[in-house]
N, C-alpha and C positions, 0 to 999 in steps of 0.2 A: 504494500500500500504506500500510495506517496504522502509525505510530508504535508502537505493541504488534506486528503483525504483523511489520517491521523487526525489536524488538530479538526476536521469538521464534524468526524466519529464522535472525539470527544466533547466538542460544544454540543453536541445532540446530548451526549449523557446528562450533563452538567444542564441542559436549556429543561431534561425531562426531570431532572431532582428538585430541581426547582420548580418546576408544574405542581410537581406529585407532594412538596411541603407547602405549596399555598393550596392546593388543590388536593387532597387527598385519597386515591384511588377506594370506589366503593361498589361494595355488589349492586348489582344493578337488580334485583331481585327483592332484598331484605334491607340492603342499605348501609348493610356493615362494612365498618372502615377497613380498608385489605392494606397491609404493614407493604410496604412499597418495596422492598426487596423479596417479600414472596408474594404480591401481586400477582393473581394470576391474568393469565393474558384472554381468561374467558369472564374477565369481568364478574364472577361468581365466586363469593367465599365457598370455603369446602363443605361445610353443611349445607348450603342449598345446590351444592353441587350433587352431594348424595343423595338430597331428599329430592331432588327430581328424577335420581335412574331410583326410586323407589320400584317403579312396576317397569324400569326398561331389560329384565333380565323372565328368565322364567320362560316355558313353550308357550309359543306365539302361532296363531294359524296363519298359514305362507300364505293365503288368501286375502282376508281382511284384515291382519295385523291385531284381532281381538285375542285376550289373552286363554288358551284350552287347558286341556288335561295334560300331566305329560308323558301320558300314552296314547293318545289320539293324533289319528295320522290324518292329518289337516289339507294334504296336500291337492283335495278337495271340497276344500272350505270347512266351516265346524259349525255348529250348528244357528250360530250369527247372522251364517251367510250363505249356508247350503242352497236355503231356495232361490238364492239370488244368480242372476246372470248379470255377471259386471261386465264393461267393455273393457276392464282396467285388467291386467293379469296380476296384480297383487300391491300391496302396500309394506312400505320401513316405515317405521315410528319410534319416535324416542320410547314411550312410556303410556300407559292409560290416565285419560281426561278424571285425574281426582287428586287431592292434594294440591301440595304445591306447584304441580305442574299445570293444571287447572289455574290456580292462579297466573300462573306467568302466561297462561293462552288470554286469557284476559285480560290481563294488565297491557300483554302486548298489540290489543286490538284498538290502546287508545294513542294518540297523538303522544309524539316524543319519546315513541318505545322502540324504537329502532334500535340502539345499544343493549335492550333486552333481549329482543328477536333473534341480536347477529349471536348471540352470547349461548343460551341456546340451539340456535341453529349448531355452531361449532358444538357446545358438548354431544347433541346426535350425532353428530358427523364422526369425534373422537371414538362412538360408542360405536355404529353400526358401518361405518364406511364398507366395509366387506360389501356389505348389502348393496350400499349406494353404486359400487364398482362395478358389481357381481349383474347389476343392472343394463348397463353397457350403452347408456342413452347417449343420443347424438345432441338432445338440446333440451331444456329445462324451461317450463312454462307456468306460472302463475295460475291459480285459479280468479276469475277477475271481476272488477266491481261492475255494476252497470253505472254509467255517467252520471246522474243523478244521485247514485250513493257517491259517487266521488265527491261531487260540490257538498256535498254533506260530512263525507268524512275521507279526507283527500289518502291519510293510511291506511295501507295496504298492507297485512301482515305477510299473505303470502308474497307479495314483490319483494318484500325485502327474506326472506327463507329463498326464494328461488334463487333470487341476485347471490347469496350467498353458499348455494348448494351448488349452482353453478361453475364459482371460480373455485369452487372447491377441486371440480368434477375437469376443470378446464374445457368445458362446452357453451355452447352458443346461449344466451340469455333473452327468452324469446319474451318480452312482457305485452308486446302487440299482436302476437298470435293469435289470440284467443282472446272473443269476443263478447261481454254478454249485451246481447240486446235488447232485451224485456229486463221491464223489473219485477223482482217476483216478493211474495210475501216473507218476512222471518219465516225457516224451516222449524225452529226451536217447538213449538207447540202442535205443529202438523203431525197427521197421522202419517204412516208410511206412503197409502194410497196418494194421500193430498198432497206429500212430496214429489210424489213422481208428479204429476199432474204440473204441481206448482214449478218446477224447473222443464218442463219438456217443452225443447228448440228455444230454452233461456240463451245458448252459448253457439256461437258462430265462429269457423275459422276465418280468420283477415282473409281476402282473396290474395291471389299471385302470392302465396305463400308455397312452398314446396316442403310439404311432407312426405313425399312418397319414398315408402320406404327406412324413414325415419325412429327412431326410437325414442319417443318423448318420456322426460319427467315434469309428471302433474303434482303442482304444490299447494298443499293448501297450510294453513295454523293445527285443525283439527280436521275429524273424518267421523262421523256419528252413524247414519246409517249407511253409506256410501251411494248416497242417491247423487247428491251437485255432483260428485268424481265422474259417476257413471256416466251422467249426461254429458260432460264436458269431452272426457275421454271418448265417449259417441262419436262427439263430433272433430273429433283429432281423426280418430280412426277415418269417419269418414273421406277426410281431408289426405290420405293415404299411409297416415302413421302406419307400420308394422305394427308398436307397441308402445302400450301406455302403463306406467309404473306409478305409483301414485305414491308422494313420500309428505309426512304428517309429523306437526308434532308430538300429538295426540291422538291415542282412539277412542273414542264417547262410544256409549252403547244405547241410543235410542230405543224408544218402544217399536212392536214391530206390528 
């Protein structure tokens, strides 16, 4: 290294010690002060590190990513998802939608939680990457607002999870891909039926896109009954994706 790059190395150190004693690095989570020399670089003290792989370990069905028996062979759904036909061939997720992790899905759907989102994103990523790899996508896609939810609430939780599972993955960042054009109701209190109903031809591919052939990863915060997945991933599929991999932070377990 030369002489300028040395002293610029070190005014970087000496510019960040001084950040971090007026500024004091803190979980982005719970809010606790993180001791700036073991600082970690996921912005997450170590207990809300653990308490969110609370439910990321344990047999998981290779289908919907709900948590099974661990002797049930999954590898045609479990009984979650059995009667379901996804267009998606399966889901990664950090952990199930309860505890703490539940809160960080929440806290991260309001404005200014992008340093919570990317913090998260990374610990899944640390946890499952096999999975993410093992996936083999050529581009990473957002689940998306309709325009009017924008002007209402301009954050987007899965934009910033895909932006970041992306340059994880070193693939293309599609966040105009994929369309939704109607607005549809909150899913939260729908029955399964009124879901489907409630999102069917909500989501459209951009035109002059080219998926043919394609392997997309579809992202969302959470994944509850896999109905928004399903339709979106519809309509990738339709647009000539091979495959559509659906990656979550969370799995919720709706009524069915």
């Amino acid at each position: 290294m030369q002489p300028f790059g040395l002293l610029t190395a070190a005014g970087k150190r000496i510019g960040r010690a001084g950040f971090d004693f007026l500024f004091p690095p803190a979980c982005t989570l719970c809010g606790e002060e993180l001791p700036s020399e073991k600082a970690s670089r996921l912005a997450l003290c170590e207990k809300c590190q653990h308490a969110l792989q609370e439910h990321a370990h344990g047999p998981t069905c290779q289908r919907c990513g709900a948590a099974v028996g661990p002797y049930l062979d999954s590898r045609n759904g479990c009984g979650h998802c059995r009667r379901d036909r996804f267009a998606f061939t399966n889901v990664i997720r950090l952990g199930l939608y309860e505890g703490p992790l539940r809160t960080a899905c929440l806290r991260g759907k309001q404005r200014g939680a992008t340093g919570l989102l990317m913090a998260v994103a990374d610990l899944t990523w640390q946890l499952v990457e096999a999975q993410f790899r093992a996936a083999a996508v050529d581009v990473v896609v957002p689940v998306p607002h309709h325009w009017m939810q924008r002007i209402a609430r301009p954050h987007n939780p899965a934009e910033v999870l895909a932006r970041c599972w992306s340059r994880r993955l070193h693939v293309l960042w599609g966040p105009h891909i994929l369309a939704k054009r109607r607005l549809t109701k909150p899913q939260t209190r729908l029955t399964p039926r009124e879901r489907r109903l409630n999102v069917r031809n909500a989501f459209s591919v951009t035109q002059h896109v080219d998926l043919q052939k394609r392997r997309v990863l579809l992202v969302d915060d959470v994944l509850t009954t896999g109905t928004t997945a399903d339709e979106a991933a519809r309509q990738l599929r339709h647009a000539g994706a091979s495959a559509v991999v659906v990656a979550v932070l969370a799995r919720g377990l709706g009524r069915r």
